[in-house]
C-alpha positions as CSV (number, residue, x, y, z in Angstrom):
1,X,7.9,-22.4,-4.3
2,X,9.9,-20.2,-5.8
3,X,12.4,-16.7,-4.9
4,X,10.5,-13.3,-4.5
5,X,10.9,-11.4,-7.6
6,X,10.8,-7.5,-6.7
7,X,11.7,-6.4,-3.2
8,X,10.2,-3.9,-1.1
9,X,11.0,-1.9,2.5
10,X,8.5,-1.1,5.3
11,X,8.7,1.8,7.7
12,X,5.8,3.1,10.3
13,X,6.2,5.8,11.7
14,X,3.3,7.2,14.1
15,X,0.0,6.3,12.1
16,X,1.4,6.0,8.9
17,X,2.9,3.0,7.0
18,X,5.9,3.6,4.2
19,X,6.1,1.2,1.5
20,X,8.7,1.6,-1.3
21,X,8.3,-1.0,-4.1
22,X,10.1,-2.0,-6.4
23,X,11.0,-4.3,-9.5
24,X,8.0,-7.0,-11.1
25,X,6.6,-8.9,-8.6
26,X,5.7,-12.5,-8.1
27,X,3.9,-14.4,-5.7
28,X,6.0,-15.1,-3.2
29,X,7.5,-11.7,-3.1
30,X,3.3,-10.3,-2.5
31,X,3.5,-12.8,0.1
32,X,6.4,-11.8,2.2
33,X,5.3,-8.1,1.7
34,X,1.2,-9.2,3.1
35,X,3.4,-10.7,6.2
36,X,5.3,-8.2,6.9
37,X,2.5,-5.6,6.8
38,X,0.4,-7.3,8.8
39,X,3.4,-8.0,11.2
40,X,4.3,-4.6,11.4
41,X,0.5,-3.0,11.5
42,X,-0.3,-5.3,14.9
43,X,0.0,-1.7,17.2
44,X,-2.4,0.2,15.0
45,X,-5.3,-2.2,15.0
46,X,-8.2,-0.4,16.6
47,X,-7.3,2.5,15.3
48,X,-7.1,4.7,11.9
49,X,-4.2,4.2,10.2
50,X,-2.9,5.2,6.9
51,X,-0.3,4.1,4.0
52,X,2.5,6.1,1.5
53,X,3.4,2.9,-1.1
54,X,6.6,4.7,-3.2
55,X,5.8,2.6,-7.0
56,X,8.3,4.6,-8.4
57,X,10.7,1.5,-9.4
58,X,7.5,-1.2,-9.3
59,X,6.7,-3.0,-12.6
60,X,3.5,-4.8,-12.0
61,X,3.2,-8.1,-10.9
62,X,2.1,-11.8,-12.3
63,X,-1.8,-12.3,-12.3
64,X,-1.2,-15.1,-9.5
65,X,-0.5,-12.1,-6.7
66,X,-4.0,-10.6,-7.7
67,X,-5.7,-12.7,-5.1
68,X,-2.8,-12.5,-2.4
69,X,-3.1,-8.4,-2.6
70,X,-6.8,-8.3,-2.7
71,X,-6.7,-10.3,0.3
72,X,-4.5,-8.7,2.1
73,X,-5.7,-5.0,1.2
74,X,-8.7,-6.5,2.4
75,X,-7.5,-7.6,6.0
76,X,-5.7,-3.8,5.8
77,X,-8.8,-1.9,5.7
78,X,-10.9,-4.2,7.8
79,X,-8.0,-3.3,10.2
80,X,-8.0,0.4,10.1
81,X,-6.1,1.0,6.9
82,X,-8.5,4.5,5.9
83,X,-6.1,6.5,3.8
84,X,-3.6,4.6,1.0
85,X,-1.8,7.4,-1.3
86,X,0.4,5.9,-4.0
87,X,3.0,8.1,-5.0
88,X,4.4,7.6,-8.9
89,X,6.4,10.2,-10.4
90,X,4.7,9.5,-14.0
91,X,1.3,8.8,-14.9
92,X,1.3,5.1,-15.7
93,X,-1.1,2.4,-16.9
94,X,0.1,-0.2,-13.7
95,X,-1.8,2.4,-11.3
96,X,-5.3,0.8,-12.9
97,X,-4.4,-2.3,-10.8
98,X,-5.5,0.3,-7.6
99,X,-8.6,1.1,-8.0
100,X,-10.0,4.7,-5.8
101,X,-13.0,3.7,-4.0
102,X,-13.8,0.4,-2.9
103,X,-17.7,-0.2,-2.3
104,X,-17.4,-3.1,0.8
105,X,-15.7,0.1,2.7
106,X,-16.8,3.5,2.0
107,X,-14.7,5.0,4.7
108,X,-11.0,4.1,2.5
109,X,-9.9,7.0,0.1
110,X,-7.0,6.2,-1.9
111,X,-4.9,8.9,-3.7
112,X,-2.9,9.2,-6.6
113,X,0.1,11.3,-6.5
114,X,3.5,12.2,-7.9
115,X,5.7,13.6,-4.9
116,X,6.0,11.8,-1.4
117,X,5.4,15.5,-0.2
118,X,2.1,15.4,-1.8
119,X,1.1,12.3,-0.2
120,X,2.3,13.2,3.4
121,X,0.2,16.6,2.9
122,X,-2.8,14.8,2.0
123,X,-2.5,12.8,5.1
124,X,-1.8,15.6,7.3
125,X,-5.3,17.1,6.2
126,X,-7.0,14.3,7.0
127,X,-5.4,14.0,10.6
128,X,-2.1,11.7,9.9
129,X,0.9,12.9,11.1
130,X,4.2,11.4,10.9
C-alpha cells in the first residue's frame, strides 16, 4: 500500500455531516475517508441524515477510488444519507464524477452549490438543521 494523497476533515453536527476535501486523491486516502464516515455516521443510522462535502481545494482522484466511493456512497444512502450538497465555489468539470439522481434510491437528492450558506439553506428546507 501506499500514503493517502489528499486529506480531508469530518464534522457532524446534529443530522448533518461536514466534509472538507482537499488535494488529488488516491486510493488509500478514499479509503481512510469511507472509514471514518462510516465511523462517525454509526448514531444516525435509522434515521435521515444529510452531507455538506466543501471540494473547494479537491482535484479529482485516480480511477482506482471509483469503486471504493461508489461503494461507500452506496453503504451511505442505504444508511440514511438523503440529502448530499457539494459546495464548489467555480463551476468545474470534476463535479461530473457526482452524478444528481441515482435510480437504486429515488429518495437521495444531491445539490450543487457555490456557498456553504447555500447548502446549509437547502438543508434547512428540507428539515436538516445544524
Amino acid at each position: 500500500m501506499f500514503e493517502a494523497h489528499g486529506s480531508f476533515s469530518l464534522t457532524l453536527t446534529g443530522r448533518i455531516l461536514r466534509a472538507e476535501l482537499s488535494g488529488a486523491w488516491n486510493s488509500e486516502a478514499a479509503l481512510a475517508y469511507e472509514s471514518e464516515l462510516q465511523a462517525m455516521v454509526q448514531p444516525l443510522i435509522g434515521q435521515p441524515w444529510a452531507s455538506i462535502s466543501i471540494m473547494n481545494g479537491w482535484e479529482l482522484y485516480t480511477p482506482d477510488c471509483q469503486p471504493i466511493i461508489t461503494c461507500m456512497l452506496d453503504w451511505a444512502r442505504t444508511h440514511g444519507l438523503t440529502q448530499d450538497v457539494l459546495v464548489n465555489q467555480v463551476p468545474s468539470i470534476k463535479m461530473q464524477a457526482f452524478p444528481s439522481t441515482i435510480k437504486a434510491f429515488p429518495a437521495f437528492h444531491r445539490h450543487f452549490v457555490q456557498t456553504q450558506e447555500q447548502a446549509f439553506a437547502l438543508l434547512k428546507l428540507a428539515g436538516f438543521e445544524p
